[in-house]
C-alpha positions in Angstrom: 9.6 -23.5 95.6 10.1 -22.4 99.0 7.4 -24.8 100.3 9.5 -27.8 98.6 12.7 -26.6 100.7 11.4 -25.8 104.0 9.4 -29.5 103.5 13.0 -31.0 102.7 14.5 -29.7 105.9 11.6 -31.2 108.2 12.2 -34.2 106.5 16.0 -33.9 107.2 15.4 -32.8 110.9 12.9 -35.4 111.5 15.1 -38.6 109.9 17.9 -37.1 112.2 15.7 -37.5 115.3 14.6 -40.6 114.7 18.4 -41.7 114.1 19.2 -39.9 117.0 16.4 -41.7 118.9 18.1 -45.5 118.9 20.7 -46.1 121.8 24.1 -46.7 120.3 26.9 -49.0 122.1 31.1 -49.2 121.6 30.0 -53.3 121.1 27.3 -52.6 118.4 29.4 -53.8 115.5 30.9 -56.4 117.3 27.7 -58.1 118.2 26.5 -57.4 114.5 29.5 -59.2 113.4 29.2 -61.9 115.4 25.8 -62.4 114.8 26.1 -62.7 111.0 28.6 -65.1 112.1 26.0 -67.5 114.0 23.6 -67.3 111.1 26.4 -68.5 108.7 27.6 -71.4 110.7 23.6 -72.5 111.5 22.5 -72.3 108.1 25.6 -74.6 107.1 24.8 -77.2 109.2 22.9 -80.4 107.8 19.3 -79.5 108.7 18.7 -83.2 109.4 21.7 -83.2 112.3 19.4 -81.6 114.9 22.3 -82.0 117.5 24.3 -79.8 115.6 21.9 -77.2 114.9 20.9 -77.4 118.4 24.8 -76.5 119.7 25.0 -73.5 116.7 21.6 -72.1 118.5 23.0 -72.5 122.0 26.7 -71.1 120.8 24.4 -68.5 119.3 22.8 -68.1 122.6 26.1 -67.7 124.9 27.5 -64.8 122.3 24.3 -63.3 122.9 24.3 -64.2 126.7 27.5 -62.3 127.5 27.2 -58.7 126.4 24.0 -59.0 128.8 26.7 -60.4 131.7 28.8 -57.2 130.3 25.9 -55.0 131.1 25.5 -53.9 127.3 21.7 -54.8 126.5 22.1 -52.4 123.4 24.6 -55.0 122.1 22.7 -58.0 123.0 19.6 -56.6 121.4 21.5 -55.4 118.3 22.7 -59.5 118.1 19.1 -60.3 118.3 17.8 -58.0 115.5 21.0 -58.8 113.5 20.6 -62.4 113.8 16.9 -62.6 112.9 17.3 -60.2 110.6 20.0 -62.6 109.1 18.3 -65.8 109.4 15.4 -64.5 107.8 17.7 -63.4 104.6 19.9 -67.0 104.4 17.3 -69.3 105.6 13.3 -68.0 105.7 12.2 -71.3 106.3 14.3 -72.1 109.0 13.8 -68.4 110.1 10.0 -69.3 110.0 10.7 -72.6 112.1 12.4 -71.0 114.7 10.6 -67.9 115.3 7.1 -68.8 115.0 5.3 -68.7 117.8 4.0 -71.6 119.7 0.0 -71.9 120.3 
């Protein structure tokens, strides 16, 4: 029984360093938010109105684009990771489309 408990509190201490272990910013959420936000207005565009898909990704893009002029790369890459993360969930074949790499 002690075994089981003293293997519980490694477990504890080693989720809490690997929590511990990601950079945080004050804009996380915000680029979170605004990334789920990108997703939503991509995925409701016509997929045949390549224009329009084309201005979401490059709106997309700019969000993205300033919290790197504000210095925060933690926020951009936390919009990166959201919005993949997102796409991937609303649309995986537009996901697949967009993030498949060229050869």
């Amino acid at each position: 029984m002690r075994h089981l408990f003293y293997i519980l509190v490694a477990l504890a201490v080693m989720c809490g360093a690997v929590a511990c272990g990601k950079k945080h910013s004050p804009n996380s959420v915000k680029a979170q938010v605004q990334a789920v936000d990108a997703v939503a207005r991509l995925v409701a565009v016509d997929s045949t109105d390549t224009m329009a898909m084309q201005s979401e990704l490059l709106k997309a893009e700019a969000m993205r684009s300033q919290f790197l002029l504000d210095g925060d790369s933690v926020a951009a890459q936390d919009f990166d990771e959201t919005f993949r993360e997102t796409l991937i969930q609303k649309s995986p074949r537009m996901a697949k489309t967009l993030f498949s790499k060229n050869d």
